[in-house]
ZABA-946426 format. One record per atom (N, C-alpha, C): atom name; residue number from 0; x, y, z. Coordinates in steps of 0.2 Angstrom, whole numbers, plus 5000, padded with zeros to 4 digits. Example, Ala and Ser with C-alpha at 12.3 -4.5 7.8 and 13.67 -1.06 7.14 Angstrom:
> N, 0, 5066, 4972, 5039
> CA, 0, 5062, 4978, 5039
> C, 0, 5066, 4984, 5039
> N, 1, 5064, 4989, 5035
> CA, 1, 5068, 4995, 5036
> C, 1, 5064, 5000, 5039
This chain:
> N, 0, 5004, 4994, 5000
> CA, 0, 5000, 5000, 5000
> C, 0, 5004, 5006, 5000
> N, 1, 5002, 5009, 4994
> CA, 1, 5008, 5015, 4996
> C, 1, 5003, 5022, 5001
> N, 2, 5010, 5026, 5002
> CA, 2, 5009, 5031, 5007
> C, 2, 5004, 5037, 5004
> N, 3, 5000, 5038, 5005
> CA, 3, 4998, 5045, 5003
> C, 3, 4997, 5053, 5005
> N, 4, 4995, 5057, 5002
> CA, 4, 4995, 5065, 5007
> C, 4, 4990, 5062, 5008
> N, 5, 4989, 5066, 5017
> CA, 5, 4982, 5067, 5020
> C, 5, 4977, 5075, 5014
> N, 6, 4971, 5074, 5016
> CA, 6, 4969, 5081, 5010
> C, 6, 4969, 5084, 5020
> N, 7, 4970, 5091, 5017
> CA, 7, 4969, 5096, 5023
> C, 7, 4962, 5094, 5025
> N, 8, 4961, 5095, 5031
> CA, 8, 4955, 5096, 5036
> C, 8, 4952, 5102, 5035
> N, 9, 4954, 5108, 5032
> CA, 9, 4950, 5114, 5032
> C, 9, 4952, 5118, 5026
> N, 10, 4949, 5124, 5022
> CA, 10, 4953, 5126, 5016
> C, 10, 4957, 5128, 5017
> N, 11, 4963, 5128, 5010
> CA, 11, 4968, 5132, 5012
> C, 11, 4970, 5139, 5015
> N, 12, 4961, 5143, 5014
> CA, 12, 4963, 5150, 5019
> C, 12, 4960, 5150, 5025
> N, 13, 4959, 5144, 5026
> CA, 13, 4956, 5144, 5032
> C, 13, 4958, 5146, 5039
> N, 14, 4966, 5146, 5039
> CA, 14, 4968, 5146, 5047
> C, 14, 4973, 5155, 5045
> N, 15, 4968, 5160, 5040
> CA, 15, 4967, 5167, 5039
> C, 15, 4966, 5170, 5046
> N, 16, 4970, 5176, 5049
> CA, 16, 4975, 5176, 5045
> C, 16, 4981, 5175, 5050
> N, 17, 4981, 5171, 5052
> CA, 17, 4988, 5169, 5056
> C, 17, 4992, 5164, 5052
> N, 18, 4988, 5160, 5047
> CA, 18, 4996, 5159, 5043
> C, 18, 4992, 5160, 5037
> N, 19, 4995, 5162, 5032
> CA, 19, 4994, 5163, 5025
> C, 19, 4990, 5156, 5020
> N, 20, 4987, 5158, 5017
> CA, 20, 4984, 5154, 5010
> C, 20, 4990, 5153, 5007
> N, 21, 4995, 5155, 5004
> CA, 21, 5000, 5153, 4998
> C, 21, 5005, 5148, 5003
> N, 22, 5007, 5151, 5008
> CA, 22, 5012, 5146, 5016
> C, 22, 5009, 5139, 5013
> N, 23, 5000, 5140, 5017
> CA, 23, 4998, 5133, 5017
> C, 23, 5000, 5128, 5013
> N, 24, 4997, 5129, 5004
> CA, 24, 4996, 5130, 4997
> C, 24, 5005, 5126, 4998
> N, 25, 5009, 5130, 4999
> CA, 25, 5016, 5127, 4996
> C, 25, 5018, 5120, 5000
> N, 26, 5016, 5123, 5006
> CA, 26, 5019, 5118, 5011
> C, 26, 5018, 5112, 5009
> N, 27, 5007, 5112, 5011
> CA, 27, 5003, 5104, 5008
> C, 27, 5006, 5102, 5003
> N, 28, 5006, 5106, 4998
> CA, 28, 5005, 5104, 4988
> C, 28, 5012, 5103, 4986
> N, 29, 5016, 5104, 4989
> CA, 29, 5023, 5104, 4987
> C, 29, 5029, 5103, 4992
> N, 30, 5030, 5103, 5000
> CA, 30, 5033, 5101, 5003
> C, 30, 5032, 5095, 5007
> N, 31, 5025, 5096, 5008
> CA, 31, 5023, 5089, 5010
> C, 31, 5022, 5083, 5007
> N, 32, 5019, 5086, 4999
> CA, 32, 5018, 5079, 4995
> C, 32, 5026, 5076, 4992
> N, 33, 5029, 5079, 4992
> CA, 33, 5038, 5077, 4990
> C, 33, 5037, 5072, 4995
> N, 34, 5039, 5072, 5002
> CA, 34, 5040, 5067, 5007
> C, 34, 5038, 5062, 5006
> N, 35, 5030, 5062, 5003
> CA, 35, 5028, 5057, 5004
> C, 35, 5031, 5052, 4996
> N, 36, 5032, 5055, 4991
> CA, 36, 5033, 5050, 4985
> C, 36, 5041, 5049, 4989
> N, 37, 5045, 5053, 4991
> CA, 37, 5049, 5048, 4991
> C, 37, 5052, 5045, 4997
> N, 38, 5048, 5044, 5002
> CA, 38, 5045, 5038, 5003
> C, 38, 5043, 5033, 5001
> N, 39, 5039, 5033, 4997
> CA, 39, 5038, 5027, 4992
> C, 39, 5041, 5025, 4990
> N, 40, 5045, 5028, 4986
> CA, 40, 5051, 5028, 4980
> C, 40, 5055, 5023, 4986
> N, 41, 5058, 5026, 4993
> CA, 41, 5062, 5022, 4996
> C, 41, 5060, 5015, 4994
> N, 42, 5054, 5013, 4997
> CA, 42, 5050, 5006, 5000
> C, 42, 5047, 5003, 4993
> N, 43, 5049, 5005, 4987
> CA, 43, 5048, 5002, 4980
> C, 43, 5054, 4994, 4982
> N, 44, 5055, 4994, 4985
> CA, 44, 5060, 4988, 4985
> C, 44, 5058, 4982, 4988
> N, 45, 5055, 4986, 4993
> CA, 45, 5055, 4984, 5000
> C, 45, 5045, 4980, 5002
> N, 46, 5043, 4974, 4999
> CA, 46, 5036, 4976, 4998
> C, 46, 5034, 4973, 5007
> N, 47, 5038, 4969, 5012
> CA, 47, 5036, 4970, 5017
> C, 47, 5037, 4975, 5022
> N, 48, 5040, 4979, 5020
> CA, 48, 5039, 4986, 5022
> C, 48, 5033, 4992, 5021
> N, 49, 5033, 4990, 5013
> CA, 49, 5026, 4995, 5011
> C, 49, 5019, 4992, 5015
> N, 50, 5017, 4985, 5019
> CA, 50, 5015, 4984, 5021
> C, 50, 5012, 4988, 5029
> N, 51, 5016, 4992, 5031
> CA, 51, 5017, 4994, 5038
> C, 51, 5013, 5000, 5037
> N, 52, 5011, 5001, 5043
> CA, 52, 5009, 5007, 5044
> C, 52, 5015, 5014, 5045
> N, 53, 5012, 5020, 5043
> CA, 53, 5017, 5024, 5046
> C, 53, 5022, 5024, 5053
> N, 54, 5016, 5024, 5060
> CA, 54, 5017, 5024, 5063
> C, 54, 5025, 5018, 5065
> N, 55, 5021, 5011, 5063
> CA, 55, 5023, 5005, 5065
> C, 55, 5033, 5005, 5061
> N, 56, 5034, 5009, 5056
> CA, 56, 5038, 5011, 5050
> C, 56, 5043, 5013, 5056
> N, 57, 5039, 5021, 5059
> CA, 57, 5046, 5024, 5063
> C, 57, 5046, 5021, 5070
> N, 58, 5043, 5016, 5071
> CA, 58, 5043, 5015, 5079
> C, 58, 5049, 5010, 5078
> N, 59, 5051, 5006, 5071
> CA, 59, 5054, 5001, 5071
> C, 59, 5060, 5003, 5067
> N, 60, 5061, 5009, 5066
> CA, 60, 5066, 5012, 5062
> C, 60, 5072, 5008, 5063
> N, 61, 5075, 5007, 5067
> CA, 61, 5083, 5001, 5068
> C, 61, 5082, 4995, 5065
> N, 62, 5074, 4992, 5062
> CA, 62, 5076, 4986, 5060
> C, 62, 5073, 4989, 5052
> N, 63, 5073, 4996, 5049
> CA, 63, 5075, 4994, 5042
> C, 63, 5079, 4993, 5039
> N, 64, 5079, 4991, 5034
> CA, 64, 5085, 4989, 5029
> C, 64, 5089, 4994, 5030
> N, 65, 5099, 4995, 5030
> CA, 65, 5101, 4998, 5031
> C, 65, 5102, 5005, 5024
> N, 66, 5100, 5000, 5019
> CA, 66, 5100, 5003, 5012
> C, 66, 5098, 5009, 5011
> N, 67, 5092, 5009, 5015
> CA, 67, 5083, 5014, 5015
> C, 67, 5082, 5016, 5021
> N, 68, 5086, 5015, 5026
> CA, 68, 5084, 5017, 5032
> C, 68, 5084, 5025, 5032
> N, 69, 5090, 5029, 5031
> CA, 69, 5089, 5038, 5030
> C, 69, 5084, 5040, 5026
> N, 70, 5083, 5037, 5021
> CA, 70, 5076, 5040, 5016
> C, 70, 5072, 5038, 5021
> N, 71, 5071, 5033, 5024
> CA, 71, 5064, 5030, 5027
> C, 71, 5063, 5035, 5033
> N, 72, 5071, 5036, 5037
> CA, 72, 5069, 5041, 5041
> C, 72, 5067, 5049, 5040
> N, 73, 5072, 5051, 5037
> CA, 73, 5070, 5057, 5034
> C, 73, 5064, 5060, 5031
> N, 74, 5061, 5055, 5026
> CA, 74, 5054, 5054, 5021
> C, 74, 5048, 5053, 5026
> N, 75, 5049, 5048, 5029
> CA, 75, 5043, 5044, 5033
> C, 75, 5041, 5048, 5039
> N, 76, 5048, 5051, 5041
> CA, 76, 5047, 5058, 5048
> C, 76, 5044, 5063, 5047
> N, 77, 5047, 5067, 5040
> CA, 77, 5044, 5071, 5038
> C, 77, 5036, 5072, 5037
> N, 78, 5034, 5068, 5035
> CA, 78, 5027, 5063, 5032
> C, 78, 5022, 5063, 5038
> N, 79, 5025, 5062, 5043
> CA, 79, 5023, 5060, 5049
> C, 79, 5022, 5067, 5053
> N, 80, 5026, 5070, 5050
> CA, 80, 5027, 5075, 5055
> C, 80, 5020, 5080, 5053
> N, 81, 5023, 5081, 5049
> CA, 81, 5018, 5086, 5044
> C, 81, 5010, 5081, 5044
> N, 82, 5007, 5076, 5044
> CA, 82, 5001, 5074, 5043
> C, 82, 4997, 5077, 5051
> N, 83, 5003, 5076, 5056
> CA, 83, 5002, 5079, 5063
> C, 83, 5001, 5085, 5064
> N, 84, 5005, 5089, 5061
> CA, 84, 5003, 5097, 5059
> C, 84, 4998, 5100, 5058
> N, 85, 4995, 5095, 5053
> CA, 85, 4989, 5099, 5047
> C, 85, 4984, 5098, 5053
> N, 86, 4984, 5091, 5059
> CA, 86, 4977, 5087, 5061
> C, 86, 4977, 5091, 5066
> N, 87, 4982, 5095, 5071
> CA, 87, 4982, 5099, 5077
> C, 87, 4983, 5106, 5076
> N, 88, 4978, 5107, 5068
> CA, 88, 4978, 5116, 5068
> C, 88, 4970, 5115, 5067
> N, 89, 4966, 5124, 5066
> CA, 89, 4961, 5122, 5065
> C, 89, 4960, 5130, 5064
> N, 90, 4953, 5133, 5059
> CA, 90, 4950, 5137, 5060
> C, 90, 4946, 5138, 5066
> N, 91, 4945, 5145, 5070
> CA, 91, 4943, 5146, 5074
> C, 91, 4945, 5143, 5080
> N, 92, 4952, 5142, 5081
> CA, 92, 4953, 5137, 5087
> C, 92, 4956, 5140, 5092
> N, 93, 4962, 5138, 5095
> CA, 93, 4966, 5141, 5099
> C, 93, 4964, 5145, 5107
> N, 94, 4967, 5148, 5109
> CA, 94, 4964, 5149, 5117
> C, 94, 4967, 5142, 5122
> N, 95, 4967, 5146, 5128
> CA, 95, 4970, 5140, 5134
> C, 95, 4967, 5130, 5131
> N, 96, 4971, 5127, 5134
> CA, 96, 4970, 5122, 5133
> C, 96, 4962, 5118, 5135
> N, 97, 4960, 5114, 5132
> CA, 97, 4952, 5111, 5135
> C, 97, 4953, 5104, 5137
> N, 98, 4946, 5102, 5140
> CA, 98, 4946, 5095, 5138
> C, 98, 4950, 5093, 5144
> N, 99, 4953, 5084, 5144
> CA, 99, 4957, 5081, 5149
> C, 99, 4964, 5083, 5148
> N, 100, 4967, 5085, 5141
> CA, 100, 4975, 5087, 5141
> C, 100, 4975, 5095, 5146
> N, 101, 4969, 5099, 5147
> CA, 101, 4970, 5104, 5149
> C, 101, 4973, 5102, 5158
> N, 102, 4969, 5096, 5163
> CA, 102, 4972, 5096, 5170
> C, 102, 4978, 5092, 5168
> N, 103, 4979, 5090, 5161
> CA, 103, 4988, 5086, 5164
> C, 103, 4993, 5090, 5164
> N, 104, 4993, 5096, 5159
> CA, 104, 4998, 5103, 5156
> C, 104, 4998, 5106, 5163
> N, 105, 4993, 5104, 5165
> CA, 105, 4992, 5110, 5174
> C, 105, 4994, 5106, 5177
> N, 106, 4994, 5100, 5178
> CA, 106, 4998, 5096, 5182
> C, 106, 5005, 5096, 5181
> N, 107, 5006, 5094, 5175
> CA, 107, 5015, 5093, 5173
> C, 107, 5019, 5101, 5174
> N, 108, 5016, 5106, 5172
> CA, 108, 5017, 5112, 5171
> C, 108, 5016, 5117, 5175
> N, 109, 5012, 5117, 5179
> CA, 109, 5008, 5122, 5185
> C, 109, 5004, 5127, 5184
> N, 110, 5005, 5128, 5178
> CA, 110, 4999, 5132, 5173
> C, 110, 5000, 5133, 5166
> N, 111, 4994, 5133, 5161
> CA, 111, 4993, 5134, 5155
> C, 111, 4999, 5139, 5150
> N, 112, 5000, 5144, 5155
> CA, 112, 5003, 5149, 5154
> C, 112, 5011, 5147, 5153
> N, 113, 5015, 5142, 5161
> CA, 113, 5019, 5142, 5159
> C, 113, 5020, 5137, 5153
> N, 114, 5015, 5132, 5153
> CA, 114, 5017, 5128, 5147
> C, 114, 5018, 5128, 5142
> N, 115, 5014, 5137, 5140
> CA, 115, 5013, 5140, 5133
> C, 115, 5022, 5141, 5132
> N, 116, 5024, 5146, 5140
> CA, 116, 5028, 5150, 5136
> C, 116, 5035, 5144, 5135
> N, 117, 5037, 5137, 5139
> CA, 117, 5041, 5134, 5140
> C, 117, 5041, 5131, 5131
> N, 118, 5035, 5128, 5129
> CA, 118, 5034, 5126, 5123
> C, 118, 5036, 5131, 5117
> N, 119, 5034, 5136, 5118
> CA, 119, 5035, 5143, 5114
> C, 119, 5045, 5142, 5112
> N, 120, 5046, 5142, 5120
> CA, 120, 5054, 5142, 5121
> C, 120, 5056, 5137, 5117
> N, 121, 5054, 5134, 5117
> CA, 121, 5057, 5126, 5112
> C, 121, 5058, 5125, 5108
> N, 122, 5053, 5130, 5103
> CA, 122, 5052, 5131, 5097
> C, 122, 5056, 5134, 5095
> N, 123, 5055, 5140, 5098
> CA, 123, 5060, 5147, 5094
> C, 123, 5067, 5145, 5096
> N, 124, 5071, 5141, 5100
> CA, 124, 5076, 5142, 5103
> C, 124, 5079, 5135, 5098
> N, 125, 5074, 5130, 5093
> CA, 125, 5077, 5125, 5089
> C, 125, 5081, 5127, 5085
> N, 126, 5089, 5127, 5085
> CA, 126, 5095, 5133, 5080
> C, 126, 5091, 5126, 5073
> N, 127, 5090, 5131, 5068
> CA, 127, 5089, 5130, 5060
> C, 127, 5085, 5127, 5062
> N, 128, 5083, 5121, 5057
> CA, 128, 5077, 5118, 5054
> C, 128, 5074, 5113, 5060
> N, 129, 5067, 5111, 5061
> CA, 129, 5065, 5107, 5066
> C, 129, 5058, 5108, 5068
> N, 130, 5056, 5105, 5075
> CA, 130, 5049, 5104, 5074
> C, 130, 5049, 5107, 5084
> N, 131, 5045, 5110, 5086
> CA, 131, 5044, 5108, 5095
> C, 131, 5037, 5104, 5097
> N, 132, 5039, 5102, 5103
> CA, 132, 5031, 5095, 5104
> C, 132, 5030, 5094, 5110
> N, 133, 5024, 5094, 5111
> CA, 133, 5022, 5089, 5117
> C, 133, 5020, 5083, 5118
> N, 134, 5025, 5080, 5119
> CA, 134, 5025, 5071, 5122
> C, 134, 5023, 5069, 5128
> N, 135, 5020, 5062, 5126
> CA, 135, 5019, 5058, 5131
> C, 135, 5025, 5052, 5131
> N, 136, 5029, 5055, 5138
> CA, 136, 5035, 5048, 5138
> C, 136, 5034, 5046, 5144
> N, 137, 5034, 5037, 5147
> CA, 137, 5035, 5037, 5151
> C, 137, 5028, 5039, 5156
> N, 138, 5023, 5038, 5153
> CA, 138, 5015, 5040, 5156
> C, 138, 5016, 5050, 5158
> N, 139, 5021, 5053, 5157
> CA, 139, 5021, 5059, 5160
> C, 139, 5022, 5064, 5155
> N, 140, 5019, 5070, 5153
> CA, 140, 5021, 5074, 5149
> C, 140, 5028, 5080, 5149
> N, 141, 5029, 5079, 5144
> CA, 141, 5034, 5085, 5141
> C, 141, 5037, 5087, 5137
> N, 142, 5039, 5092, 5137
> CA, 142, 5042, 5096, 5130
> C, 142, 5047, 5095, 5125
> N, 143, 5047, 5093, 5119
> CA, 143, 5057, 5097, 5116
> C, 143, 5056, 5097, 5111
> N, 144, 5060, 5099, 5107
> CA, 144, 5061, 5098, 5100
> C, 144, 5066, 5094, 5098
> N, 145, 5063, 5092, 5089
> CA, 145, 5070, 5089, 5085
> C, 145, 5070, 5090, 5078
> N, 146, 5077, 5089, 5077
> CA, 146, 5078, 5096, 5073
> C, 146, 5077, 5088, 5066
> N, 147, 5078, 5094, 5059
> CA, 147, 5073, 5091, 5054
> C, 147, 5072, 5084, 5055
> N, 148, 5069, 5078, 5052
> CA, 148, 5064, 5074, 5052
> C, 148, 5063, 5072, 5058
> N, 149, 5066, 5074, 5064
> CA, 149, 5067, 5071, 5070
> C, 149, 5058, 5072, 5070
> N, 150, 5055, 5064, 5073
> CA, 150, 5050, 5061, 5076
> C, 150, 5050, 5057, 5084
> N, 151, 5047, 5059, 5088
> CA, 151, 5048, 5058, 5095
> C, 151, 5046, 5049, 5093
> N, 152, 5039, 5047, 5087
> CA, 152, 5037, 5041, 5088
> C, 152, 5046, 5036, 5087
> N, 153, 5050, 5038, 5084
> CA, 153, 5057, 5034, 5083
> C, 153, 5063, 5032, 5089
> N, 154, 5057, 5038, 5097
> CA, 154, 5061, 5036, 5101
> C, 154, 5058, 5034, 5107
> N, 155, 5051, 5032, 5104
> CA, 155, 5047, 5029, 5109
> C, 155, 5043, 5032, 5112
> N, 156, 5040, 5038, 5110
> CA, 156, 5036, 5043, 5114
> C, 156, 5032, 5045, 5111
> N, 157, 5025, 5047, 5113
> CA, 157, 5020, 5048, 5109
> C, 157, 5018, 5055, 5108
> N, 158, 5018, 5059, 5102
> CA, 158, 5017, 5064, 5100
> C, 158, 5009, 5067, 5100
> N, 159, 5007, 5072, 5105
> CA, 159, 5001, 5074, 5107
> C, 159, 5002, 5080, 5103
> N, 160, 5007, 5086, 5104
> CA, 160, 5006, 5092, 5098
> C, 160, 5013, 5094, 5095
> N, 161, 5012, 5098, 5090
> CA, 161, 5017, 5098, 5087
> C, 161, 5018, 5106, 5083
> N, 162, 5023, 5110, 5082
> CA, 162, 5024, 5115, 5079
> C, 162, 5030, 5116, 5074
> N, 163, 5029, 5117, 5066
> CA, 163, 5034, 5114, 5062
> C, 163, 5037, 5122, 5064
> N, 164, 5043, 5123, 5064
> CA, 164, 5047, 5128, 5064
> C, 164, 5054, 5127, 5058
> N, 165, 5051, 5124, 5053
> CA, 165, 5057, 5125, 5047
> C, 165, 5055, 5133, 5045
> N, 166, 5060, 5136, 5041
> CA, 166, 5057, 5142, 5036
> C, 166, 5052, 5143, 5033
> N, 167, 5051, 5136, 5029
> CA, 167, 5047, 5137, 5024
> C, 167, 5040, 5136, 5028
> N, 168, 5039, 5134, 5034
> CA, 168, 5031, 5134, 5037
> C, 168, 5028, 5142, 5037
> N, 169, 5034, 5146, 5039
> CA, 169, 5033, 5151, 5040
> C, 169, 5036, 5160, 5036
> N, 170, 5041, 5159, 5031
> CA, 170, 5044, 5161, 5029
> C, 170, 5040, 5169, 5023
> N, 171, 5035, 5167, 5021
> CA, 171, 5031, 5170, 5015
> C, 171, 5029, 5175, 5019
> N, 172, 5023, 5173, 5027
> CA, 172, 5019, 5179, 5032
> C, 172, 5027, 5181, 5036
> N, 173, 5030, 5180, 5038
> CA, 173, 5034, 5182, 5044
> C, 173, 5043, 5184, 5042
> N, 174, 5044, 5180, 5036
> CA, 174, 5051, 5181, 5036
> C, 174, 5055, 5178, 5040
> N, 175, 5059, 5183, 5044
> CA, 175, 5064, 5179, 5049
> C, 175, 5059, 5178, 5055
> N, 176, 5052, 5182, 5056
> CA, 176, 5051, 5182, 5063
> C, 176, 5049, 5177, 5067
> N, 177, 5052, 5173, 5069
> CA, 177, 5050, 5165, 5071
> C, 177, 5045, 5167, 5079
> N, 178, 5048, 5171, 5081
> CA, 178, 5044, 5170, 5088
> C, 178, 5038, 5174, 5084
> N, 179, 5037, 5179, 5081
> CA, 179, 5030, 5181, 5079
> C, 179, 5024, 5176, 5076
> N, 180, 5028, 5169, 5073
> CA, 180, 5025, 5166, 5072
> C, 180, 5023, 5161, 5077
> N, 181, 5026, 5159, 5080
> CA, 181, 5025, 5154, 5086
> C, 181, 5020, 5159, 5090
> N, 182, 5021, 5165, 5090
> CA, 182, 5014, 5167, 5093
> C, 182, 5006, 5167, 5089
> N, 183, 5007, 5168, 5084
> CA, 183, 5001, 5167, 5080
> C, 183, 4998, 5162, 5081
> N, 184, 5002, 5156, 5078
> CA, 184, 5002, 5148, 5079
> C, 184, 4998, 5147, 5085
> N, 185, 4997, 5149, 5090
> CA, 185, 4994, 5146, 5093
> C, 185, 4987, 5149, 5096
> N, 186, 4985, 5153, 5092
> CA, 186, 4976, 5155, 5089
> C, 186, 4975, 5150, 5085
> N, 187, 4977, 5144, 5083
> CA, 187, 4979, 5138, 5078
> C, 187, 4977, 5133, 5081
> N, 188, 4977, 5131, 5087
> CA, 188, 4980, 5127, 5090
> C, 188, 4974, 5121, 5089
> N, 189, 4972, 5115, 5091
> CA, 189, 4966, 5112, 5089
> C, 189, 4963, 5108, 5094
> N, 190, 4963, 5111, 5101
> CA, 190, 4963, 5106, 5104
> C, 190, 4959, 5100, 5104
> N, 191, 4954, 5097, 5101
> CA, 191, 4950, 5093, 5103
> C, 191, 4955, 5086, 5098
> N, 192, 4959, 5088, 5092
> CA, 192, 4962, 5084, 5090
> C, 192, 4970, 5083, 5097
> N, 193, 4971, 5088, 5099
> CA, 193, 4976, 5087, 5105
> C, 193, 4973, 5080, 5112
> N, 194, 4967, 5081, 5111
> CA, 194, 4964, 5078, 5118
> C, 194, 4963, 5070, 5113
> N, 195, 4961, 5069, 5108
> CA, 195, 4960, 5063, 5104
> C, 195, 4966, 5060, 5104
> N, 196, 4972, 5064, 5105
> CA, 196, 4979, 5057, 5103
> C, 196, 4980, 5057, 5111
> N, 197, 4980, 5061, 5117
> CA, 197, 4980, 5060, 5123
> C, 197, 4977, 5055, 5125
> N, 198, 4970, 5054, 5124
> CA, 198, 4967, 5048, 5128
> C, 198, 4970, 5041, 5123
């Protein structure tokens, strides 16, 4: 089974105007769908591979072929990263956390606030290209980023949110301004898709 784009959950201008129409348009249509063909392309060889799921691809990443394992990481993190992207943003979203992720964040965190601004920190402070997150390791929540394809699921951790901080996510509305983006971003935020990978 080959890999496919997710289609977006909302129009391209829909998460107007914190991140731009043309941002989105490039990213989906053009940086996202790359990942995925060559991903394919890697597992063109490989048919009990094409078998797997995404997930099941990078949980088990040490036992692919050593041939394809960088395309596989690189491509399939990507893939991954980005499908998660698209499902924990939304029109009309954002504001304090809701739901059961809202008493764990206050629990692990001491309040929403500082989680915002600790998360914020993680992102902006990623030097170049990467992603910031909150995971579940170890039954307990917390923070970090990793820098390009890096996927937390490859180190055994379960990815609850996520913020891509490459250039290109951001680069058309903001330019260099990463923290103004990472502020926007989270009038974005989705939480109801955040509480569905939590439980």
């Amino acid at each position: 089974m080959a890999h496919e784009l997710p289609l977006l959950p909302y129009a391209y201008n829909a998460l107007e105007p914190h991140m731009d129409e043309l941002t989105v348009r490039i990213h989906h249509d053009k940086h996202h769908v790359t990942y995925v063909n060559n991903l394919n392309a890697a597992l063109e060889k490989y048919p009990e591979l094409q078998q797997k799921s995404l997930d099941d691809l990078l949980k088990g990443i040490g036992s692919v072929p050593e041939a394809v394992r960088t395309a596989v990481r690189n491509n399939g993190g990507q893939h991954y990263n980005h499908s998660m992207y698209w499902e924990v943003m939304g029109p009309g979203a954002g504001g304090p956390a809701k739901g059961p992720i809202a008493g764990a964040i206050t629990s692990a965190f001491g309040s929403f606030e500082a989680f915002k601004e600790q998360f914020s920190k993680a992102a902006l402070t990623r030097f170049g290209s990467g992603w910031g997150w909150l995971v579940k390791a170890d039954g307990k929540l917390a923070i970090e980023s990793t820098s390009n394809e890096g996927c937390p699921l490859m180190e055994g951790r379960t990815p609850l949110l996520v913020i891509d901080v490459w250039e290109h996510a951001y680069y058309l509305k903001y330019q260099n301004r990463r923290a103004d983006f990472i502020a926007a971003w989270w009038n974005l935020v989705n939480w109801d898709a955040v509480n569905k990978r939590f439980k």
